[in-house]
SERO-4910 file (N, C-alpha, C, O; in steps of 0.05 Angstrom, whole numbers):
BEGIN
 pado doro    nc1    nc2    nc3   cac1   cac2   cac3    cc1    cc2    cc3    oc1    oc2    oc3
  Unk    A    -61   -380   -215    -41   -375   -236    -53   -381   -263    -41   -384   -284
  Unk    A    -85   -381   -258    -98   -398   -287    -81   -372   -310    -75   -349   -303
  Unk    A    -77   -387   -342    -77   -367   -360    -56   -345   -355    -60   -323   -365
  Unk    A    -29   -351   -338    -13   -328   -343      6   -320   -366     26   -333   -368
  Unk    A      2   -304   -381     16   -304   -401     47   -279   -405     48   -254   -402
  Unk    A     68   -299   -413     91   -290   -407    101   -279   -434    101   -294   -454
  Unk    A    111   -254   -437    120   -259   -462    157   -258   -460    166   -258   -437
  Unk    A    176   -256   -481    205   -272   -476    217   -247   -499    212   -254   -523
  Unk    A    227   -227   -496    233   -217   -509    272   -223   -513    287   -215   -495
  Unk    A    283   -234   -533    304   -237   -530    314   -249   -561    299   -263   -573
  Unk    A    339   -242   -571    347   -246   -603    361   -272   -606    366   -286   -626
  Unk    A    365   -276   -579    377   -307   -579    356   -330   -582    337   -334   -566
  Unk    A    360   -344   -602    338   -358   -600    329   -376   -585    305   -380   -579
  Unk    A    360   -395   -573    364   -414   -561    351   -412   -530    340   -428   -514
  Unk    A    357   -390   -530    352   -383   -498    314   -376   -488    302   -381   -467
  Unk    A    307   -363   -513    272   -367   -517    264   -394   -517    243   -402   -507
  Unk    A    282   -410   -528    261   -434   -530    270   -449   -503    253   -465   -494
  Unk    A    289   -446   -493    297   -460   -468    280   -441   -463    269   -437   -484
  Unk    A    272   -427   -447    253   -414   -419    228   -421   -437    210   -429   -423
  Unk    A    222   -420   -463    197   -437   -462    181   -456   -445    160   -459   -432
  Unk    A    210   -470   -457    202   -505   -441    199   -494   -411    180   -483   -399
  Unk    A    212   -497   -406    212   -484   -369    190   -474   -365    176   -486   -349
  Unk    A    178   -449   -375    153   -437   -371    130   -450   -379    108   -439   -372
  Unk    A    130   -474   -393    111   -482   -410     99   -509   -380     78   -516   -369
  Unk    A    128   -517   -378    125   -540   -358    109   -529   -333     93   -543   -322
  Unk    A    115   -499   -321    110   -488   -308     75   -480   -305     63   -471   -286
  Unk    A     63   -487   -330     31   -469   -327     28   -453   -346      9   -456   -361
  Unk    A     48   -431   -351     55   -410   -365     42   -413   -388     38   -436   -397
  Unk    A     33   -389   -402     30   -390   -442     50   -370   -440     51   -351   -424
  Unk    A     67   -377   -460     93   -368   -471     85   -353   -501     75   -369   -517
  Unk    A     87   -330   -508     97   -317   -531    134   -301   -529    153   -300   -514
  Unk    A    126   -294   -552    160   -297   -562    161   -277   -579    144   -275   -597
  Unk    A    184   -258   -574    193   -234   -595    223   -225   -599    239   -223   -581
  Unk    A    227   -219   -623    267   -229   -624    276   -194   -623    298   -186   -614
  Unk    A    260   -181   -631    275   -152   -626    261   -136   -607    244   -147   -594
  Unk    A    265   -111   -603    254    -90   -595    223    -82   -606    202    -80   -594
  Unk    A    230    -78   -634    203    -71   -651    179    -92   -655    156    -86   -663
  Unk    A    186   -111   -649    164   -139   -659    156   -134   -630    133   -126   -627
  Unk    A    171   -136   -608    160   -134   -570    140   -113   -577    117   -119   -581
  Unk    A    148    -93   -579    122    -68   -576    106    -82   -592     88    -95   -581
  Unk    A    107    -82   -617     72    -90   -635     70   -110   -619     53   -104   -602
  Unk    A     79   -137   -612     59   -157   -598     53   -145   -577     32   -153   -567
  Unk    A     64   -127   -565     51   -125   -532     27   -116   -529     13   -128   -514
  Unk    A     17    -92   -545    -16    -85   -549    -32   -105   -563    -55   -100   -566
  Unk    A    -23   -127   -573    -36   -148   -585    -40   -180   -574    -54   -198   -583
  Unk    A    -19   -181   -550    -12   -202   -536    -27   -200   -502    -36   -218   -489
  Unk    A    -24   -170   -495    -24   -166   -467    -20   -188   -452    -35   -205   -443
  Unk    A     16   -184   -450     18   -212   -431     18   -203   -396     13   -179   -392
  Unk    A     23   -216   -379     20   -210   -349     48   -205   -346     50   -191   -326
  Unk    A     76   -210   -357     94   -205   -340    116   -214   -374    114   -230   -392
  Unk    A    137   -193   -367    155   -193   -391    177   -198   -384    183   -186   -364
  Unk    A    195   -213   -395    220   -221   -393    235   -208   -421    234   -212   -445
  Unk    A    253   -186   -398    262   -170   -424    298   -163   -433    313   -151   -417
  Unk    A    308   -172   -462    339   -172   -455    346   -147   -464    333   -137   -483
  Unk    A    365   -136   -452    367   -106   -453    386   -104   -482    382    -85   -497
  Unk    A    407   -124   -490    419   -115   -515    406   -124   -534    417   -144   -543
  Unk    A    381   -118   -549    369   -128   -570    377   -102   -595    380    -77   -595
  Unk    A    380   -125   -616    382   -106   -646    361    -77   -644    344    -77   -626
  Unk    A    362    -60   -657    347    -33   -664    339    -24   -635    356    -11   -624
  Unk    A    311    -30   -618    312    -19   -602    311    -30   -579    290    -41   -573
  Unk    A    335    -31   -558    345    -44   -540    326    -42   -514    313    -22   -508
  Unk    A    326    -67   -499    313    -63   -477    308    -36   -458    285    -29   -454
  Unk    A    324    -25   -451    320      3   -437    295     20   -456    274     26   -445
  Unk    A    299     25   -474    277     27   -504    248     26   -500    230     42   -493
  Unk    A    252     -4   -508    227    -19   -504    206    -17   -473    181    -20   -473
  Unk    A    227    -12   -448    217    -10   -423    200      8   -421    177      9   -414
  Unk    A    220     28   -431    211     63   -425    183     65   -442    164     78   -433
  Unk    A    179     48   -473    159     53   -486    133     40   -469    110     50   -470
  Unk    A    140     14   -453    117      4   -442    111     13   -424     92     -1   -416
  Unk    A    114     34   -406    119     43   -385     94     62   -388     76     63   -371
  Unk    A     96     76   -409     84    101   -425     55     83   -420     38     99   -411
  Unk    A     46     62   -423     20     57   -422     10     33   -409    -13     23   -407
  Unk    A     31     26   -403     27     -3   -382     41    -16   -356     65    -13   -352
  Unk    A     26    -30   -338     40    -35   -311     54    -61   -311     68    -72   -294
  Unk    A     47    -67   -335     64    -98   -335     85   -103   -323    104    -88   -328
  Unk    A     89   -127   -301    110   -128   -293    141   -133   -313    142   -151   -330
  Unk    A    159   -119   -309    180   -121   -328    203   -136   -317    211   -122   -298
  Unk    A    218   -158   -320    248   -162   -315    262   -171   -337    258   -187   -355
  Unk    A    286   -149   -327    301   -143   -352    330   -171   -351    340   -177   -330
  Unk    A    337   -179   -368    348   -200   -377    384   -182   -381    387   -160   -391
  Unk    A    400   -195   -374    417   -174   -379    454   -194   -373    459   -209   -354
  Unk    A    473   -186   -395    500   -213   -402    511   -201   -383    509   -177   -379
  Unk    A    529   -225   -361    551   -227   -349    563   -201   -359    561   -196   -383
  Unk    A    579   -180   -338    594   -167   -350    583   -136   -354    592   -114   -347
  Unk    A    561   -144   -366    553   -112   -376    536   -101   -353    517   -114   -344
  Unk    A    541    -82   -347    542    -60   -323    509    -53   -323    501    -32   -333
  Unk    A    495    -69   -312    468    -75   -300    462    -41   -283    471    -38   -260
  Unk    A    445    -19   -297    448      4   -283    425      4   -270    406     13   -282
  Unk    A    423     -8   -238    401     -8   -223    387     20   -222    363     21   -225
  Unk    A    400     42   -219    380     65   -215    362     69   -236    339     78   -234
  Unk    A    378     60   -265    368     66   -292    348     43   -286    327     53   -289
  Unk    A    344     16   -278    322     -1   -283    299     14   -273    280     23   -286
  Unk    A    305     15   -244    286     27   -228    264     47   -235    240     44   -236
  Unk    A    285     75   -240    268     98   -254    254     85   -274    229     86   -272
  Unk    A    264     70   -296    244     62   -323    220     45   -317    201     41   -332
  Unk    A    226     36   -286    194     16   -276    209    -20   -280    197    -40   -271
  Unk    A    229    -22   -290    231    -45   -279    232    -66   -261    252    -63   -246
  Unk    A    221    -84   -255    215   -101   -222    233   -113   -221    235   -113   -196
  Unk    A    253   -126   -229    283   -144   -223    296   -148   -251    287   -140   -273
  Unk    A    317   -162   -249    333   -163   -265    347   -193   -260    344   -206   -239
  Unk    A    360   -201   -279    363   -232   -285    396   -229   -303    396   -218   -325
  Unk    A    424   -242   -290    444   -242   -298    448   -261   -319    440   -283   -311
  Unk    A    455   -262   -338    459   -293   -361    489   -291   -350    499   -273   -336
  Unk    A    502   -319   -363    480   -337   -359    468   -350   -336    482   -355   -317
  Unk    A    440   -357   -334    423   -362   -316    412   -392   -315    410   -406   -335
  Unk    A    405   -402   -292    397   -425   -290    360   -423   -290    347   -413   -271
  Unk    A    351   -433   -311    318   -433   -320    307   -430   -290    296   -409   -284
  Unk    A    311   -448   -273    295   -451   -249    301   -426   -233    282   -420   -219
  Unk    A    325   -406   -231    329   -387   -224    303   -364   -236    291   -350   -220
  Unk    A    296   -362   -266    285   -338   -277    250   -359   -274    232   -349   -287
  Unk    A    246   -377   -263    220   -380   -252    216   -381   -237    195   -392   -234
  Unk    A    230   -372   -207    229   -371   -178    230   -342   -188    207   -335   -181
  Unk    A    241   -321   -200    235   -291   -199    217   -286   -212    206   -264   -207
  Unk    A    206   -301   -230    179   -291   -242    157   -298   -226    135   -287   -228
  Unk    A    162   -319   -208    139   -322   -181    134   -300   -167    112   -289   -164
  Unk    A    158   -293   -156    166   -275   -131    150   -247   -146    137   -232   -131
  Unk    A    151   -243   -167    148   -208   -186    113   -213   -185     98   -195   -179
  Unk    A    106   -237   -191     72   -247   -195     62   -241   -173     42   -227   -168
  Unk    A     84   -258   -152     59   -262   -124     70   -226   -102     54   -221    -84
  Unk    A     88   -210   -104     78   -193    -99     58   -170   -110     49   -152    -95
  Unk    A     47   -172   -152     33   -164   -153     -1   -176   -154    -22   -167   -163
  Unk    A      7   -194   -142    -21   -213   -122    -29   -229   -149    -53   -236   -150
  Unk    A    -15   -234   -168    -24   -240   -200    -33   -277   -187    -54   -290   -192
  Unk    A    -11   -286   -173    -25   -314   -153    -42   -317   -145    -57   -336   -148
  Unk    A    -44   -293   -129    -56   -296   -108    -94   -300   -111   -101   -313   -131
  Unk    A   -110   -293    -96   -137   -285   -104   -135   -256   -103   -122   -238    -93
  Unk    A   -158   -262   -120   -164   -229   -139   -171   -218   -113   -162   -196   -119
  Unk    A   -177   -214    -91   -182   -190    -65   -173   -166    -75   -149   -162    -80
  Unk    A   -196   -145    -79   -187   -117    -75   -174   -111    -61   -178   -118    -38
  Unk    A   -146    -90    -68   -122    -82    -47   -134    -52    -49   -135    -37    -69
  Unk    A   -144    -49    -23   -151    -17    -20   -141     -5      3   -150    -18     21
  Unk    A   -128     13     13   -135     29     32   -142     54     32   -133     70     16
  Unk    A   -166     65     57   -175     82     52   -177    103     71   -198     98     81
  Unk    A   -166    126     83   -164    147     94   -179    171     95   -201    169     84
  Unk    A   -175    196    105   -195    212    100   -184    231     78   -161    240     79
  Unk    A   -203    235     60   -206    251     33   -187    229     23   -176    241      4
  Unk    A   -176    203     23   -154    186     11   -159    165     -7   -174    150      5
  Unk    A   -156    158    -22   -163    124    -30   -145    113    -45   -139    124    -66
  Unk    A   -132     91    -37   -108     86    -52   -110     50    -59   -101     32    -45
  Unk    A   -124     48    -83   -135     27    -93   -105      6   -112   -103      7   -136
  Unk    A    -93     -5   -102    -62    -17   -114    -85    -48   -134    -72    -63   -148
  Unk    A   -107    -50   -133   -125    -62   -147   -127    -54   -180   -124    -67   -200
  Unk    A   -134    -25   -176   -143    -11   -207   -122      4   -208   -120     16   -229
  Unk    A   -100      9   -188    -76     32   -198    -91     54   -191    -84     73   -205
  Unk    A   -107     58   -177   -122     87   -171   -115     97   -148   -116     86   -126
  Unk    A   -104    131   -156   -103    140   -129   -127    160   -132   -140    164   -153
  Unk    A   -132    172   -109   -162    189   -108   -153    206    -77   -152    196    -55
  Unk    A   -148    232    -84   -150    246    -70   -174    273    -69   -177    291    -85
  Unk    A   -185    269    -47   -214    283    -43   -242    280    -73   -254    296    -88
  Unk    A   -241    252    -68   -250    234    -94   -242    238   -121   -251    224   -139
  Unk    A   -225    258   -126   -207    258   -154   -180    243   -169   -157    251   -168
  Unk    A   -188    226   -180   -170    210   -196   -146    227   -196   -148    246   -210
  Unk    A   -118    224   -181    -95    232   -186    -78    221   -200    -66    204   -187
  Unk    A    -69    222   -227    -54    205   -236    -22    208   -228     -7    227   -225
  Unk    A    -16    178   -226     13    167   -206     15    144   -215     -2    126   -214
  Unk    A     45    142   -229     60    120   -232     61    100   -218     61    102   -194
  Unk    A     60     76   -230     61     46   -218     72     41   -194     64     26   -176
  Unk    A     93     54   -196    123     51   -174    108     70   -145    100     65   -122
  Unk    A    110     88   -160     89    112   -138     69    108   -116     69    115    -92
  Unk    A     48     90   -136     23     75   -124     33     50   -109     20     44    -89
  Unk    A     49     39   -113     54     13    -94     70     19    -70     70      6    -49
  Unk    A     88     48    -77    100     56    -45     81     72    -26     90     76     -4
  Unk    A     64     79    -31     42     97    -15     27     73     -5     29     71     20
  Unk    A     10     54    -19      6     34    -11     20     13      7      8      3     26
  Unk    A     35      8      2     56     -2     23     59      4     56     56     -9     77
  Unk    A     68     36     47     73     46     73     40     58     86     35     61    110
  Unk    A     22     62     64    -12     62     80    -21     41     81    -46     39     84
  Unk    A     -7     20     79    -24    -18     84    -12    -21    121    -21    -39    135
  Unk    A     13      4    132     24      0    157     26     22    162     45     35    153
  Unk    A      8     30    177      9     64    182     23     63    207     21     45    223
  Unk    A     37     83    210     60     90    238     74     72    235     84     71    258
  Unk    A     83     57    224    110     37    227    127     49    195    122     55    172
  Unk    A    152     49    217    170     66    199    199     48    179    221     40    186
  Unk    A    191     47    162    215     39    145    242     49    133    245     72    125
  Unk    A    255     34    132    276     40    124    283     45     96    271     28     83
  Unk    A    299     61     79    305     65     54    309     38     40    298     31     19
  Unk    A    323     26     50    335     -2     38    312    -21     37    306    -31     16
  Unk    A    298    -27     63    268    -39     70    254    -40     38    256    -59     23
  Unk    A    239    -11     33    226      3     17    237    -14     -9    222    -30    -20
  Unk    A    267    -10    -18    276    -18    -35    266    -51    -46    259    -63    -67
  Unk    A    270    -56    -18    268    -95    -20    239   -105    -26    228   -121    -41
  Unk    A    235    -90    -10    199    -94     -5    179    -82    -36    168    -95    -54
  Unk    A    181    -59    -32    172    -50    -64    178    -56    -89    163    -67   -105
  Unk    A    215    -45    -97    217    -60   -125    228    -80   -122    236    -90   -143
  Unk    A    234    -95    -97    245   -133    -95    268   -126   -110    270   -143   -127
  Unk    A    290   -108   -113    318   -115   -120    331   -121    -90    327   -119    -66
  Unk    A    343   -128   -104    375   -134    -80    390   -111    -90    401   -105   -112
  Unk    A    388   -100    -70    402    -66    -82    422    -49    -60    415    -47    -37
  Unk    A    439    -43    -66    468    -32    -56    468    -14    -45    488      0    -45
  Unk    A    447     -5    -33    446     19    -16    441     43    -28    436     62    -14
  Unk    A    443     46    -50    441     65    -63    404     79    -60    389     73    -78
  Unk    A    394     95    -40    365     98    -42    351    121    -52    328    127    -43
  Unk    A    367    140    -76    366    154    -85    332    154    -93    316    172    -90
  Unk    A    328    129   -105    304    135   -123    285    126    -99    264    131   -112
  Unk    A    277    119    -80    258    117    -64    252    150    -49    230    158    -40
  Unk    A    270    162    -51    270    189    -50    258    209    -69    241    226    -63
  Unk    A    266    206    -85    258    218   -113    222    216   -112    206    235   -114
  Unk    A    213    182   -107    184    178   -107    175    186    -77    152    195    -74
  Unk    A    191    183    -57    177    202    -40    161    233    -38    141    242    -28
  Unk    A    188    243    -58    180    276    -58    160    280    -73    143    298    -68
  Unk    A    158    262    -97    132    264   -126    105    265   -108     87    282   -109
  Unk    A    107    234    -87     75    237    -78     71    260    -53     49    270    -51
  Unk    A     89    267    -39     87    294    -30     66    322    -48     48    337    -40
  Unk    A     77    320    -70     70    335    -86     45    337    -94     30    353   -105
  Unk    A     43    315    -84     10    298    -92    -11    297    -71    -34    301    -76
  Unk    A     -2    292    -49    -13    287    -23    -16    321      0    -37    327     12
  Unk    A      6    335      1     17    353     16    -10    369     20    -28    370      4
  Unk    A     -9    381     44    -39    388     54    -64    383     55    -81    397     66
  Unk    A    -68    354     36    -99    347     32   -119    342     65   -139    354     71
  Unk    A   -106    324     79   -116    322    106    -91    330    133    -66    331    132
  Unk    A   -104    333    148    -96    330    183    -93    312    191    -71    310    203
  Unk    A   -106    295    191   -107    262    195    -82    243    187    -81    222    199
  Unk    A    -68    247    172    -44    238    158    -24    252    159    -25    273    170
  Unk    A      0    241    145     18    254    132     43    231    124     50    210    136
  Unk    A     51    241    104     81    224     95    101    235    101    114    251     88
  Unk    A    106    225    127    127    234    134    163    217    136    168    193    137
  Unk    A    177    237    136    208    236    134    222    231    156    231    253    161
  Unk    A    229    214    173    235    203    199    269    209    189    279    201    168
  Unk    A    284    226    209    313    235    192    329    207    216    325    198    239
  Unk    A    345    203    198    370    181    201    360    156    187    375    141    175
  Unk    A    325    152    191    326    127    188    312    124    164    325    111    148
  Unk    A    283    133    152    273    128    130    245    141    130    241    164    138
  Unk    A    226    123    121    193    146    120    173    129    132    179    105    134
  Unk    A    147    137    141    127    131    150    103    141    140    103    163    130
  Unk    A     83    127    142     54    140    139     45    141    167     41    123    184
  Unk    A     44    173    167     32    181    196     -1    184    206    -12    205    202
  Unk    A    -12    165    218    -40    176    223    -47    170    254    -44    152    271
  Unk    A    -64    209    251    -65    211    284    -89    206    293   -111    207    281
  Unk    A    -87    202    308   -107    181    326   -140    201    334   -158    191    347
***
């Protein structure tokens, strides 16, 4: 966890400097940004490992700010968000957000999810290359590289970690909700619209390259990476 750096995007001040402390006690280097516009300029100037982000900020509001980081970075994102106001999971999801955090919140709560968001993107863990590799395939969740018939395919964050996933367990078949839990870690309502959506994208991506494989659609229950023997 040497050196992880968190940044705290939020207009409340009180509540930055409380998760300070918390994060500070934690290991963490803590930066700090009160709107929308100050988050973007520090973020190409800060590159922190994982953002804590509140969605009603003055000028340009979290949803905003996500979609802008999104455009050029994998940073893990969780979005910060008041009792009450109508938390739109499909909307986090599509924009690349990894979880979400209800105020008000108990500090020790939003540093057990910033673990959980770290140690599934191995940011804990040891550096080990995450590769798997197939024929004409390479799906590197290390550099974000996918490589089909050695050509750099470019694919979204979200994209690359469900191909990976389901090619880290080839023939074992998951469930929509599984997928959900397992990949973007929400606690999510059944709704599996968007695991769908990224199914069909890497289709699009993958579809006839080998014999040896396939992503396949198991009907009633969910998808598989198929490889024949």
């Amino acid at each position: 966890m040497a050196n992880v750096k968190i940044m705290v995007v939020d207009d409340d001040q009180n509540i930055c400097e409380l998760l300070r402390l918390y994060l500070e006690k934690e290991g963490y280097t803590v930066v700090i940004a009160g709107d929308g516009k100050q988050a973007l300029d520090m973020f190409t100037k800060e590159n922190p490992d994982l953002m804590l982000l509140d969605i009603m900020l003055p000028g340009l509001d979290g949803w905003q700010v996500c979609r802008e980081i999104r455009k050029k970075s994998q940073c893990p994102i969780i979005m910060l968000t008041a009792k009450g106001e109508v938390f739109d999971k499909v909307l986090g999801l599509e924009l690349g957000a990894d979880d979400y955090v209800v105020k008000p919140f108990e500090a020790k709560e939003v540093v057990a999810r910033i673990k959980a968001v770290l140690r599934r993107i191995g940011k804990n863990a040891d550096d080990q290359v995450k590769e798997v590799v197939y024929d004409k395939l390479s799906i590197n969740l290390t550099n974000y590289e996918l490589k089909v018939n050695g050509k750099q395919i470019d694919t979204p964050p979200k994209e690359m970690e469900l191909i990976y996933h389901l090619a880290s367990n080839p023939n074992r078949v998951f469930t929509r909700d599984q997928l959900l839990d397992e990949v973007w870690g929400f606690d999510y309502y059944g709704d599996s619209r968007t695991v769908d959506v990224h199914v069909k994208r890497l289709r699009e991506k993958l579809e006839g390259v080998s014999d040896k494989w396939a992503l396949k659609t198991v009907w009633g229950v969910g998808y598989k990476f198929e490889v024949k023997e």
